[in-house]
N, C-alpha and C positions, 0 to 999 in steps of 0.2 A: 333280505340282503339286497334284493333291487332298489328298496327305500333307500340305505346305506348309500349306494351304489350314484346313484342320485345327487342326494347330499354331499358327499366327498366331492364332486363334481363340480358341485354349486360352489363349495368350499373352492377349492383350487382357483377357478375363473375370477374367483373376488381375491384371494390372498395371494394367488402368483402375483400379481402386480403389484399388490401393497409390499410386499418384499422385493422385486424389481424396484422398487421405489427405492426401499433403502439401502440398495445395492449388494443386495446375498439374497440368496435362495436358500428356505428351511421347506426338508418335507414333513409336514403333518400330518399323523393318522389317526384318529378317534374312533376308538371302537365299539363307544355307547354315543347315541345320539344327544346324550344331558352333557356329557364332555365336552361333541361339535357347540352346543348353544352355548356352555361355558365359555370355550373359546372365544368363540365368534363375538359375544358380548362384552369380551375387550377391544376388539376392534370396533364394537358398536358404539362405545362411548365415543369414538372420533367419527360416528356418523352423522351427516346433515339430515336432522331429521327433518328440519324447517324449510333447506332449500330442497328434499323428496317431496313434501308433500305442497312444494308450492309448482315444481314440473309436472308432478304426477296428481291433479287436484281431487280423482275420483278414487284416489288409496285414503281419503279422510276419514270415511266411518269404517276403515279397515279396524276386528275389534283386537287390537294387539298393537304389539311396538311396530314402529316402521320397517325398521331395519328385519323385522324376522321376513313382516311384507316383500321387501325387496330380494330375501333371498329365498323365499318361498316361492312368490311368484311373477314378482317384476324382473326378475334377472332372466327366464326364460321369456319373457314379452316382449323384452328390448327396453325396459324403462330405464330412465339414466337416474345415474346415483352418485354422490361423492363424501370423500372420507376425507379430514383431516391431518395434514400431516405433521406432529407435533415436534417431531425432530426442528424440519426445516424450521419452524417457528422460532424453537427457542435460539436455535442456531440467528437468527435473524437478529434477534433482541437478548443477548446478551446479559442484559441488567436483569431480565428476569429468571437469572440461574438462583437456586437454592429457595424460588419462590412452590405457597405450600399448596399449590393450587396446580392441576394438570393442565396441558396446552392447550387444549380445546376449549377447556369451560374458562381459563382466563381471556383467550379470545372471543367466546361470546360475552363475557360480562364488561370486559374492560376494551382490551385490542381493536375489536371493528369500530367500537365510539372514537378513540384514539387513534384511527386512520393506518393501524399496522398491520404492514400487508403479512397475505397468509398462501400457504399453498395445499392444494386439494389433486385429490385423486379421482378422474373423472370416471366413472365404467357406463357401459354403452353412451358414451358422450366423448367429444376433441375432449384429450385433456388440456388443463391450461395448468400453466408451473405457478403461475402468480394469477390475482384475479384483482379487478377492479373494483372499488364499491361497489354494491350493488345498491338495488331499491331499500332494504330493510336499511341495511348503514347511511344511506341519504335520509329515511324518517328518524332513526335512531341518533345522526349528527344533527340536524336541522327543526325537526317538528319535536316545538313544546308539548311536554305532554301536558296532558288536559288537566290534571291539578295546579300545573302552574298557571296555566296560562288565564286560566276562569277568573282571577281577581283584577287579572288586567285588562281583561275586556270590560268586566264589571263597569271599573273604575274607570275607563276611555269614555264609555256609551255615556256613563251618570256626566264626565267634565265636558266631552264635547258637546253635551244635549244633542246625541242623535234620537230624532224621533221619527222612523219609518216603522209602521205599524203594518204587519207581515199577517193574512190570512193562509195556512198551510190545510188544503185539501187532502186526507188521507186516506185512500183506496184499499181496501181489503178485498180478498178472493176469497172462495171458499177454500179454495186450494194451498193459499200459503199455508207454511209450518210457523208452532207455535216458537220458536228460536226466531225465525225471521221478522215474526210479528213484536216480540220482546227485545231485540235488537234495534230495527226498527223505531217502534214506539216510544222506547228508554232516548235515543239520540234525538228526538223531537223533544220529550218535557225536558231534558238537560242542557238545553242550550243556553250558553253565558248569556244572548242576548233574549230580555223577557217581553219583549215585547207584540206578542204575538199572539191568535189563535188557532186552533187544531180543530179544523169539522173533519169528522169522522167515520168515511161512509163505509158499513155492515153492510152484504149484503144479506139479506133471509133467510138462507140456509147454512150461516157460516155455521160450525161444529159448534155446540155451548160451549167446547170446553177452551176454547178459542176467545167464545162471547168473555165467558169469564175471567180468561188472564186480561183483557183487554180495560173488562172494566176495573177490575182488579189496579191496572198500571195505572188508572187514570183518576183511582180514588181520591180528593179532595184537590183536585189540580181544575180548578173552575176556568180553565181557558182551553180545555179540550172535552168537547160535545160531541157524542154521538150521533149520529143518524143513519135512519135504517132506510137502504135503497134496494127495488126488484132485482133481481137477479139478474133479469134480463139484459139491463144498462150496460151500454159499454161505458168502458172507463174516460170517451170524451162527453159520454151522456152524463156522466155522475157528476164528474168535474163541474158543466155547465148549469147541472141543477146548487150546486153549494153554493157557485159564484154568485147566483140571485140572493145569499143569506148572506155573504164573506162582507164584513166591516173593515178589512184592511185597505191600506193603498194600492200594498201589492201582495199579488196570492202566488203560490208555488202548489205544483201536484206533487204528490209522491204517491210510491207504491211500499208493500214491506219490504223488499227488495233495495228499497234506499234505505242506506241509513249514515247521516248526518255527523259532521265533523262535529265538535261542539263548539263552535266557532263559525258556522255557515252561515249563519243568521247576521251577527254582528260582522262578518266582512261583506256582508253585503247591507247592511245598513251602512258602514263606512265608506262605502265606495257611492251607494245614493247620495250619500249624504255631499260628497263631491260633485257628482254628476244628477240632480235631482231630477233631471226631464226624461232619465234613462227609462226604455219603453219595456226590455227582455234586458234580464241580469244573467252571466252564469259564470261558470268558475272550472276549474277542475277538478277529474275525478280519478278514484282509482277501484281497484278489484278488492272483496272483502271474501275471506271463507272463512262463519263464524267458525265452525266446528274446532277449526285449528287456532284461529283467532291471527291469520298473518296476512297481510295485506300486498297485494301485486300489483302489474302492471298498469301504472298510471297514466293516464293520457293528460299531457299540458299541453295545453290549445293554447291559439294566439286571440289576438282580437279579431273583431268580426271582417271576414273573407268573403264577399258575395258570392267568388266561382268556386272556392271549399263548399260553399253553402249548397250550391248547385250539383255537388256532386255526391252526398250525403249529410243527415243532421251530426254535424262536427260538435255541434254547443254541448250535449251530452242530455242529460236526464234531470238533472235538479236546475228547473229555469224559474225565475223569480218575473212575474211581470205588473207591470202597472197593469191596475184593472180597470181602469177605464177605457182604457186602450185594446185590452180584452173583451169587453164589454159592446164598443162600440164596433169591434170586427165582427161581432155575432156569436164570439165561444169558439171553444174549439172545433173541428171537423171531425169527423167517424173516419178511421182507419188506425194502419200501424206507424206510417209518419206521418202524425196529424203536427207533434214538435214542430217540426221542421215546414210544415206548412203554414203553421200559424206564423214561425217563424218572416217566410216569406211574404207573407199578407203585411205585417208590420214593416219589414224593410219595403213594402210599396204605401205605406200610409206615412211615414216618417224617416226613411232614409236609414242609413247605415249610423247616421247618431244616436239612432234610438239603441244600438246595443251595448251592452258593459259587461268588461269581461273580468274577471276579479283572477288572480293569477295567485290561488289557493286551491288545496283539495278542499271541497266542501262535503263533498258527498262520496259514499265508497259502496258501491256498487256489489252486490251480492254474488256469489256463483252459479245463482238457478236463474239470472237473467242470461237470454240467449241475446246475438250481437245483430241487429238492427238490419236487414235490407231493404235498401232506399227506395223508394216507390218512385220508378218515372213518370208516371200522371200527375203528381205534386207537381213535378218541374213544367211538364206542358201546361197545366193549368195558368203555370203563374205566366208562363209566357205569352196565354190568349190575353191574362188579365193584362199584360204591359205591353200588348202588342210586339213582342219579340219573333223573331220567325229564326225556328232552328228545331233542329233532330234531338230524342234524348235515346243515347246507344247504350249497348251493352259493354262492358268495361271488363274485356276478356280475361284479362291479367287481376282483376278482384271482381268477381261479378255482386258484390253486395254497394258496389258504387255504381253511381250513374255517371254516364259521360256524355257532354253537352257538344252539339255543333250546329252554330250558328250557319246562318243562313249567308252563301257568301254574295255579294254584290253582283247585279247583271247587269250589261254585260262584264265578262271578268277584266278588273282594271291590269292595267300594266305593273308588271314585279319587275326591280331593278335591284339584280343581285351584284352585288358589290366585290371583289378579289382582289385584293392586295397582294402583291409576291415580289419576291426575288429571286429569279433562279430555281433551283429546285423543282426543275419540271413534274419528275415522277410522282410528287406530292399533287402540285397545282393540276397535271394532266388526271391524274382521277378525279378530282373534287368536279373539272369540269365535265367529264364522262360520268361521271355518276348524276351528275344533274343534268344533261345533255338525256341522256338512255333511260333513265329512271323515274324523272321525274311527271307526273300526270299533268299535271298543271300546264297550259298551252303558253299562256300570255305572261313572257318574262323575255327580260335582257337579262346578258350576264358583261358586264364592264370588269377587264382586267386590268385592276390598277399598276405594270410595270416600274416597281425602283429601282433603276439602275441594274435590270439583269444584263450578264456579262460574258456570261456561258453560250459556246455556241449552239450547244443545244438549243439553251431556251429561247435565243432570237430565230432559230429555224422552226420550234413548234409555234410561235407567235404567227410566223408565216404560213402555216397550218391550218387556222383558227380559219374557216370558210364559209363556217355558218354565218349567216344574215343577223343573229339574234345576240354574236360577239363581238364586242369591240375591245379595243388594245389602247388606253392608254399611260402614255410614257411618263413618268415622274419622275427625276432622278435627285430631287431631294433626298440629305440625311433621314434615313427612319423616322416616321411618326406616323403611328398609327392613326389619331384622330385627325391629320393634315392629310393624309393620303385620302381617307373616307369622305371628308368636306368637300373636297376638289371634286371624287367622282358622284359624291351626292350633286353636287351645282351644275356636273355635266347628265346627269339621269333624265331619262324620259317618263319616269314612271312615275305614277300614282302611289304606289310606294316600293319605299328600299329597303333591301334586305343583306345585312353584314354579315361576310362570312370570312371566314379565315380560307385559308389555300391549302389548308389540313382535313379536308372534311371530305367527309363521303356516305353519300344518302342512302340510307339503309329505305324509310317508307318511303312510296312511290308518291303518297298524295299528302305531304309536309308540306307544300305550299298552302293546298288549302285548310290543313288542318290549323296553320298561323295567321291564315287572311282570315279566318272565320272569328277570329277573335280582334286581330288588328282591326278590321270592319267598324268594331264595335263604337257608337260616338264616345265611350267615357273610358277606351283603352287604348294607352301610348303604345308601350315597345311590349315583342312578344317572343320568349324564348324558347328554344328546343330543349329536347331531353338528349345529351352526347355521351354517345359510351367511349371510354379506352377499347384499344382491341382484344383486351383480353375480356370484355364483356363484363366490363366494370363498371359502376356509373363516373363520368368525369364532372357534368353539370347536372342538377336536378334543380335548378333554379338557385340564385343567390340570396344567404340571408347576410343582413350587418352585422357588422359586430364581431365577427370571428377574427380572432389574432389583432382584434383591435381598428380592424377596418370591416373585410366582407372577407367569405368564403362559400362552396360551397353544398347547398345541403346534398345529404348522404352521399358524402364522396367515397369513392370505392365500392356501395354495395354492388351483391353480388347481382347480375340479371337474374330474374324470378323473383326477389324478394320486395314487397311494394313498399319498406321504410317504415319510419316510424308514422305511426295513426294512416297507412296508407299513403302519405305524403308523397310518395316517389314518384306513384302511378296517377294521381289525378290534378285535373286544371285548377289552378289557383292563382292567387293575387300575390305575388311578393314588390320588396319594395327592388331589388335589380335580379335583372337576367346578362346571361355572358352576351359580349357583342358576336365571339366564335360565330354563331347565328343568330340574328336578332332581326327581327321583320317590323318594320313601323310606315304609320304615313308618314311620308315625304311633308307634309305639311308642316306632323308633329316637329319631326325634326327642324325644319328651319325655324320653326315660332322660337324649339330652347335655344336657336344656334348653334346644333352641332355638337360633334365633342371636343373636349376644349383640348387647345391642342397644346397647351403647359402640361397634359399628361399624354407625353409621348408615346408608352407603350402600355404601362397598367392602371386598372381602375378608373381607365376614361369613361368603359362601359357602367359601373357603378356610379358616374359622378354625371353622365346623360340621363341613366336612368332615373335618379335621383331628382335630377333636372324636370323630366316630362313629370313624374308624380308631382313636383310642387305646381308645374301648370295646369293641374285638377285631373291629371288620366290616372290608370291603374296599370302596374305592367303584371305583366301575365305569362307564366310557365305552363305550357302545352306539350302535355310529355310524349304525348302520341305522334309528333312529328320528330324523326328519329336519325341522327346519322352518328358514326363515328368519327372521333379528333382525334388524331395523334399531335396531341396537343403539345405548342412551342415545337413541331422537329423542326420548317425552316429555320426558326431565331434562335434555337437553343436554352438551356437554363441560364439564370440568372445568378452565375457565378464570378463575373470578373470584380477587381475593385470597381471598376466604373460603374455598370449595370446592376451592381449592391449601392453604390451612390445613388445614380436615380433613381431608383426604386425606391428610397428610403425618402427621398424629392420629394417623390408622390404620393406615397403613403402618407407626407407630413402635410401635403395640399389638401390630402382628401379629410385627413383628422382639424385643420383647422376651418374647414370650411363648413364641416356637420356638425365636431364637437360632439357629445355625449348622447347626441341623437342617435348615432351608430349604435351604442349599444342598446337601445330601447327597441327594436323591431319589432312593429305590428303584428308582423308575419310567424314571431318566434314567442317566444316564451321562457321568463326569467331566472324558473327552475332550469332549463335546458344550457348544457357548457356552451362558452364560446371557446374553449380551447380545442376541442376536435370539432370536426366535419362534419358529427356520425348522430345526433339529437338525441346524444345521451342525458345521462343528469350532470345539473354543476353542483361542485363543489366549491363555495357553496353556493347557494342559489342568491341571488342579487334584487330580493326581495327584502323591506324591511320588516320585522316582528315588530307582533303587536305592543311589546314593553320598549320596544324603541321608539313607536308613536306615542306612548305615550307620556315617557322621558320630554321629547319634541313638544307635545303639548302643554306640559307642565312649565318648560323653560321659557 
């Protein structure tokens, strides 16, 4: 009776709410437990078996259905689970009444390809009434599948004549399983593009029965060789001994743990083939569990990022590299980020050209691989090799990143912080008490740009102002942001300036230096902060292009704690702009671009400077560890009148004729990733071309 007791329990927690759903309450009693299962396994047929076992990944070798899993014993764990709701469905789509097929299996067969929304019953999870695509409906809309697409790579490789001859190094443990190594293995001899070979290092005591599926997969396929290495070898020892055998141009390592798009090969011979001096090729990846056979969490990188670089190996696991170049560094190094080393050794032997980033999943990553913590003696190393002088910290907020702080200049040069306002004291009077009180940093001005305030107040606290380190100048110019900043740039003392808005308030005490340590830098322009809302939301996280057509910015709104996508929120990197709200540059940089131009009165001047210093050879650079909040626009308000929708739309048509289609290509981003939200979700669809369209292109 206490089993009963139980179950009915279990029962109730999952079926009360699926009847809340449909707005009635029925009570059920079952008084044989083959009843409850009967039951329950009509609501099981509207259960996500695919999205349980893609949140819960360690219910895979559960040996049963999911769903009994779930109510056996993930629903007392906490795992979350969701049910389909077939009502709302058809209620949605209409045309599909008197169809002979139930709502659930026609939305997995037909509806998610077909982009029709669906709605799901979350338990231990927010519910959500409607849901977005997810990852399986971005590869199920978007990724050819591998029978089509094989004739057309075929056919590209043979009409383009690519000839990039691929050595593929293969690592074996004794430890992998015989699934991983057949998965594995099969994604190597099946790739569209053949021109390649497979060394194959065994180590001595792998299991025979291992030995034998291997030789087994690789029976009469004369371009993959076995070789038998010690045991003892690490995996940069093994690699290093092949590469003295490898005939390719270019070699790549894998483990069984990869396993290969059938298309890796041939998009990375396509993209040589454009960029032939390319030194480290790589692509994107995503999460494979064969057991289930469903694929997750893909990470689409940008192109190559020196300060991403810095902070962990972003390029991923399947790296394709010239081996001569490999060769002549000496091979890989012995450790867990040797990647990312070798990595670094080539961008000091050939620069940031030598990398290609191919904006494809190539490779799909196992679930017995564990996720990577970045070694900071890589980083020091490379900094003795380039003479660099700076700290590599602990990165409290992901401690599997590293976080870089350069060295700041001695003695500390002059900071000339910039305030623009009208009026509005209670704004402008904390932005400067918070940098007055707060800030560590000794050696700064703060210049208040005055336009036309009018309020008695704010002419009495200007009379206020008695520190030595403020000064009050008056502008009473119509509004324009990039005219106000020019003037007090031309009047500053400093070494360098720094733009803030009159809405800010410094949360770290040491954001100066955490911005000068990178402005410092000689090949880095402008450098922006990380600005929450007050509700402890992100407002900036750096700007990428492209969104809405111009720029916006990344993870806007997440929550504080959460570090974004690939980490991106929490660590320093290269993008092409940052907000002016706060932006620290040399004074130099700024007068060599001229300024911000001051035809963009109030928006996107900051994107259209920044833009400016990257084409004079700097890099600008998001420092998230220098932190204040914005209560962004409250002096100037939104952009609601006719007017202020006019200009705006001015500027936004300055900034799209003067980059043109450059905006949407961002270094920084990545092509699978929307520009319609903020948030580096997936696009629908993604602004990549397929392979049967290069080769339509080629043929014409």
């Amino acid at each position: 009776m206490k089993m009963m007791h139980g179950i009915r329990s279990k029962l109730f927690r999952v079926m009360a709410p699926l009847a809340r759903l449909k707005h009635r309450v029925t009570d059920i009693v079952f008084p044989t437990v083959d009843r409850f299962y009967r039951s329950v396994a009509l609501r099981a047929h509207n259960f996500d078996e695919q999205w349980y076992l893609e949140q819960n990944p360690e219910v895979a070798g559960y040996p049963g259905p999911a769903w009994r899993h779930f109510l056996h014993e993930g629903l007392d764990t906490g795992l979350s689970a969701r049910f389909f709701d077939p009502n709302w469905y058809f209620k949605q789509n209409p045309n599909l009444a008197g169809a002979r097929i139930d709502g659930w299996s026609h939305y997995k067969q037909f509806g998610r390809r077909e982009g029709r929304p669906a709605r799901f019953l979350y338990i231990n999870a927010e519910e959500q009434r409607s849901v977005r695509p997810e990852y399986r409906d971005w590869l199920a809309m978007y990724e050819d599948a591998e029978t089509d697409i094989r004739p057309d790579m075929e056919a590209f490789a043979d009409q383009a004549g690519l000839t990039a001859w691929f050595s593929v190094i293969w690592i074996v443990r004794p430890t992998d399983s015989p699934m991983e190594l057949r998965a594995s293995l099969d994604s190597l001899k099946h790739q569209a593009y053949s021109q390649f070979e497979g060394l194959l290092a065994l180590p001595e005591t792998l299991p025979e029965d291992n030995r034998r599926l291997i030789e087994d997969l690789i029976l009469d396929d004369e371009r993959l060789r076995i070789r038998e290495v010690p045991d003892d070898w690490s995996r940069e020892e093994t690699a290093n001994k092949l590469l003295d055998e490898a005939s390719g141009d270019y070699v790549a390592v894998l483990d069984a743990q990869d396993v290969l798009g059938v298309g890796a090969l041939f998009w990375v011979a396509l993209a040589l083939d454009d960029q032939p001096g390319a030194g480290l090729v790589y692509g994107d990846e995503d999460r494979l569990e064969i057991t289930a056979g469903f694929r997750y969490d893909p990470e689409f990188r940008p192109r190559f990022n020196y300060e991403l670089l810095l902070s962990h190996n972003y390029l991923g696991r399947f790296l394709v590299y010239r081996r001569e170049l490999v060769e002549s560094l000496g091979g890989w190094r012995n450790g867990a980020d040797s990647s990312r080393d070798m990595a670094l050794r080539i961008f000091e032997a050939e620069g940031r050209e030598a990398f290609l980033h191919v904006p494809r999943l190539l490779n799909h990553k196992t679930m017995n691989i564990e996720s990577e913590t970045a070694d900071p003696d890589v980083v020091r190393e490379h900094f003795a090799r380039t003479g660099r002088a700076g700290d590599v910290l602990v990165l409290e907020e992901a401690p599997q990143f590293n976080r870089v702080r350069f060295a700041i200049p001695q003695p500390w040069p002059l900071v000339s912080i910039i305030i623009p306002t009208r009026d509005r004291i209670e704004l402008l009077s904390m932005a400067i008490d918070s940098v007055i009180t707060r800030t560590t940093y000794a050696n700064f001005e703060i210049i208040v740009v005055d336009n036309g305030s009018v309020e008695p107040e704010s002419l009495a606290y200007f009379q206020t102002l008695e520190d030595s380190r403020i000064r009050v100048l008056r502008d009473e110019r119509p509004f324009n942001f990039s005219a106000l900043n020019n003037a007090a740039v031309r009047a500053s003392r400093g070494d360098y300036v720094c733009l803030m808005n009159n809405d800010i308030e410094i949360i770290t005490p040491d954001w100066i230096e955490e911005m000068l340590a990178f402005a410092a830098q000689p090949d880095v322009g402008c450098v922006g902060a990380r600005l929450w809302y007050p509700d402890d939301t992100l407002q900036h996280g750096g700007v990428l292009l492209g969104f809405h057509g111009v720029a916006g910015h990344m993870h806007k709104f997440l929550k504080k704690g959460d570090i974004g996508y690939g980490g991106r929120a929490v660590v320093h990197q290269s993008l092409g702009a940052v907000t002016a709200a706060v932006l620290l540059v040399r004074k130099s940089i700024y007068e060599q671009v001229g300024g911000l131009d001051e035809s963009l009165a109030v928006a996107f001047n900051d994107v259209d400077f920044c833009l400016k210093v990257r084409a004079a050879g700097y890099r600008n650079i998001y420092a998230p560890y220098a932190q204040m909040y914005h209560y962004e626009s409250a002096s100037r308000g939104t952009e609601d009148s006719p007017a202020k929708k006019a200009r705006e739309n001015s500027e936004i048509n300055i900034i799209k004729s003067r980059y043109g289609d450059g905006l949407l290509d961002d270094d920084a981003y990545n092509p699978n990733l929307t520009l319609v939200r903020e948030d580096m979700t997936l696009a629908f669809p993604p602004r990549v071309q397929s392979v049967r369209d290069r080769l339509m292109a080629l043929r014409s």
